[in-house]
C-alpha positions as CSV (number, residue, x, y, z in Angstrom):
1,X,123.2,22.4,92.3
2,X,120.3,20.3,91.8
3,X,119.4,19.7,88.0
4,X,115.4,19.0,86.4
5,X,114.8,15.6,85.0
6,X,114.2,15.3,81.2
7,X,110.4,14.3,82.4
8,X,110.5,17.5,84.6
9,X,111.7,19.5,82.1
10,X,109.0,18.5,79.5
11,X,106.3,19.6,82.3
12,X,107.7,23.1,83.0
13,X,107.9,23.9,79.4
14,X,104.3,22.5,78.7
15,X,103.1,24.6,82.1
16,X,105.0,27.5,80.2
17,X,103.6,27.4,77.4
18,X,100.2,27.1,78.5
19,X,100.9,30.6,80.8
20,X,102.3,32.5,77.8
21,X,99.3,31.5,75.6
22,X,96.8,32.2,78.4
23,X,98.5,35.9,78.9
24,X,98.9,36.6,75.4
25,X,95.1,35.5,75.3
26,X,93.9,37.8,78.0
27,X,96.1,41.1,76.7
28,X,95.7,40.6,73.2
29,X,92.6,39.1,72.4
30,X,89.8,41.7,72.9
31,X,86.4,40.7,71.2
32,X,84.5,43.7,70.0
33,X,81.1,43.5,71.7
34,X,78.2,44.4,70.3
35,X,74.5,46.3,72.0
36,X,72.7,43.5,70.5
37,X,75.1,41.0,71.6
38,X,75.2,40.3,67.3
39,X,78.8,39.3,66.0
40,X,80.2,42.6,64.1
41,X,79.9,42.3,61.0
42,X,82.9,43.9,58.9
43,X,82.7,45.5,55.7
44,X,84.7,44.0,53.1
45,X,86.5,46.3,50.3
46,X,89.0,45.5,47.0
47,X,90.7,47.8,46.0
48,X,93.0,47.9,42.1
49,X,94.7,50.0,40.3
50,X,96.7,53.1,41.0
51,X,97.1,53.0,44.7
52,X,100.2,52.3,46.8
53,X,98.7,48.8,48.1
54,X,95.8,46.7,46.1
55,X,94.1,44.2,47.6
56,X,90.9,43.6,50.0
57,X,90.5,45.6,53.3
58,X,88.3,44.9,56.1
59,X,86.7,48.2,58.0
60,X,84.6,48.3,61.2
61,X,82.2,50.7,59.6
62,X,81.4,52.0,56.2
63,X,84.0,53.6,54.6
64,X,83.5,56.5,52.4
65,X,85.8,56.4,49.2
66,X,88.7,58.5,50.7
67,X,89.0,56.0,53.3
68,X,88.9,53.0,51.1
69,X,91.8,54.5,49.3
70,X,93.6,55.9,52.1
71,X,93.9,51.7,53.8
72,X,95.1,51.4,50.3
73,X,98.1,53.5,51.0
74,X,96.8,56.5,48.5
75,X,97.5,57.1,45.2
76,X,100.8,56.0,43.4
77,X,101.3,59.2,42.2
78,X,100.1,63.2,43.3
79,X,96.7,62.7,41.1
80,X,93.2,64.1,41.5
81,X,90.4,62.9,41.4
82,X,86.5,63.6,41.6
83,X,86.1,64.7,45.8
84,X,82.8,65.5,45.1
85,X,82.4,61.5,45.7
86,X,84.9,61.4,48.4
87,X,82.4,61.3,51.3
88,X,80.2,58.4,49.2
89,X,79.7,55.4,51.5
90,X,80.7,51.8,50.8
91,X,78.4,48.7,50.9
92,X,80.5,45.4,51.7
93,X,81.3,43.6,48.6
94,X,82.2,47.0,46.7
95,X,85.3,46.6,44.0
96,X,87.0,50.0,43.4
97,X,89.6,50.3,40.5
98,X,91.4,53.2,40.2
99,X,92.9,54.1,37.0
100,X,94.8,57.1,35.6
101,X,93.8,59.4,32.6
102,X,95.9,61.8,31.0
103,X,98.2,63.2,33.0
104,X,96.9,63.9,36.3
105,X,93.2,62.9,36.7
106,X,92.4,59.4,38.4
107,X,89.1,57.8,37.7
108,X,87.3,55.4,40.3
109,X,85.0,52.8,38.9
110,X,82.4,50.9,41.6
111,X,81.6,47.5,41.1
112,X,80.7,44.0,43.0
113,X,83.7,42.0,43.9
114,X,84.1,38.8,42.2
115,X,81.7,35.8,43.2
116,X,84.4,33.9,44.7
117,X,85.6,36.8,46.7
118,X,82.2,37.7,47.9
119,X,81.6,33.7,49.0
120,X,84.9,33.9,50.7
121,X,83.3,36.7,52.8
122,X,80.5,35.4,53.5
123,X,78.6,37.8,51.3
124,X,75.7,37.2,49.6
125,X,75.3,36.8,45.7
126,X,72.4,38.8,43.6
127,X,70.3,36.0,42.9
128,X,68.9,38.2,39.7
129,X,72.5,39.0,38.5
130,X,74.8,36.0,39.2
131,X,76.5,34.1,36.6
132,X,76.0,30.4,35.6
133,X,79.5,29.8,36.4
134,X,79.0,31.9,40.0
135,X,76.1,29.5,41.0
136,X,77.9,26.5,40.6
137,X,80.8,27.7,43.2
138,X,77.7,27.0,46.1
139,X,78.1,24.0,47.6
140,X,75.5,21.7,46.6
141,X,75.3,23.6,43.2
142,X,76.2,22.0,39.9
143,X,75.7,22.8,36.4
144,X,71.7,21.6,35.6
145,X,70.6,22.6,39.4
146,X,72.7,26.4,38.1
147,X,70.7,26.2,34.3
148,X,67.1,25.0,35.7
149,X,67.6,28.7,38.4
150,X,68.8,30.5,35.4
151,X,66.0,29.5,33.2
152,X,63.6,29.9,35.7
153,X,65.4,33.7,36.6
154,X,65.0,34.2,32.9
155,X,61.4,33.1,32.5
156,X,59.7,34.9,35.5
157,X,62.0,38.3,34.5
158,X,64.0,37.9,37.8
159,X,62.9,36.6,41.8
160,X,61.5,39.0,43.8
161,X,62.2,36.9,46.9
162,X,65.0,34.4,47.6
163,X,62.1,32.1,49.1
164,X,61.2,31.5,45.4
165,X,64.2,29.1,45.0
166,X,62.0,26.6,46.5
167,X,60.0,26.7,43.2
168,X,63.0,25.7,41.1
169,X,62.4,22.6,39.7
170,X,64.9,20.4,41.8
171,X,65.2,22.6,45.3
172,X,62.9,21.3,47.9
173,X,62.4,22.6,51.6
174,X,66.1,21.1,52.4
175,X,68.4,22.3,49.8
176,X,66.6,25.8,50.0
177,X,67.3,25.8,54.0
178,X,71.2,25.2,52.7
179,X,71.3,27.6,49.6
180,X,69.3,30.4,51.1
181,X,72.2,32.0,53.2
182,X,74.2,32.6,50.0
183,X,71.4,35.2,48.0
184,X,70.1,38.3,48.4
185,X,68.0,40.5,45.9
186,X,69.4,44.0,45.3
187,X,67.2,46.4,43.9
């Protein structure tokens, strides 16, 4: 019986790992394509409070509330809540907590996920409603670049456009081209 060199041995396990990786590749890696060729965009939910699993869930589509909870694993406990909202669609970004009152009603409050979260995501801030503190978590952002947007959010009562960063007294053509990706104006 005719035994493999430590040298030969080295190549068939490199060769054999290179085959598994290419066949786990081809079965298990199946990209979602899109008509428009776009990359999908997922939508991003965080769910708190009174449900089996918290944390932040990633859906191919809109959810509606019941869904959002349901990927949460449902309610701790047999609890009811409003269904009249049940069938309300989710924007990316949304924060849901869900909390008890009295003895068997839940209530589901709808907020914006924290800034940190939403940057994590690639999701865009409010540029009329972030925070100081929110601003300077953008690259390229720090403290007097964050007051000089601020003051001049406060002054002109909001932006209407995200192009008006460029007249922020410090952001030129360059740093808007960088910063401009990370805003959004919500009604």
């Amino acid at each position: 019986m005719k035994h493999f060199s430590l040298h030969q041995q080295w190549v068939l396990f490199i060769l054999a790992l290179l085959l598994l990786g290419s066949l786990t590749f081809k079965f298990y890696y199946h990209p979602r394509p899109t008509p428009s060729g776009e990359p999908v965009k997922e939508i991003v939910v965080e769910v708190l409070g009174e449900v089996r699993q918290t944390g932040i869930y990633l859906f191919e589509n809109p959810p509606n509330l019941r869904e959002a909870i349901e990927r949460a694993g449902g309610l701790k406990e047999t609890a009811q809540y409003d269904t009249t909202f049940s069938s309300m669609i989710l924007e990316t970004g949304t924060l849901l907590t869900i909390t008890k009152e009295y003895s068997r009603d839940v209530k589901v409050k709808m907020e914006r996920m924290a800034a940190n979260k939403l940057l994590v995501f690639s999701i865009p801030l409010d540029l009329n409603r972030v925070s100081m503190e929110d601003l300077c978590l953008i690259p390229g952002i720090g403290e007097s670049l964050a007051q000089e947007i601020i003051t001049y959010r406060e002054r002109r009562r909001g932006f209407r456009l995200v192009e008006e960063l460029k007249n922020v007294k410090g952001i030129g053509e360059k740093k808007y081209q960088s910063f401009k990706t990370f805003f959004i104006i919500r009604p």
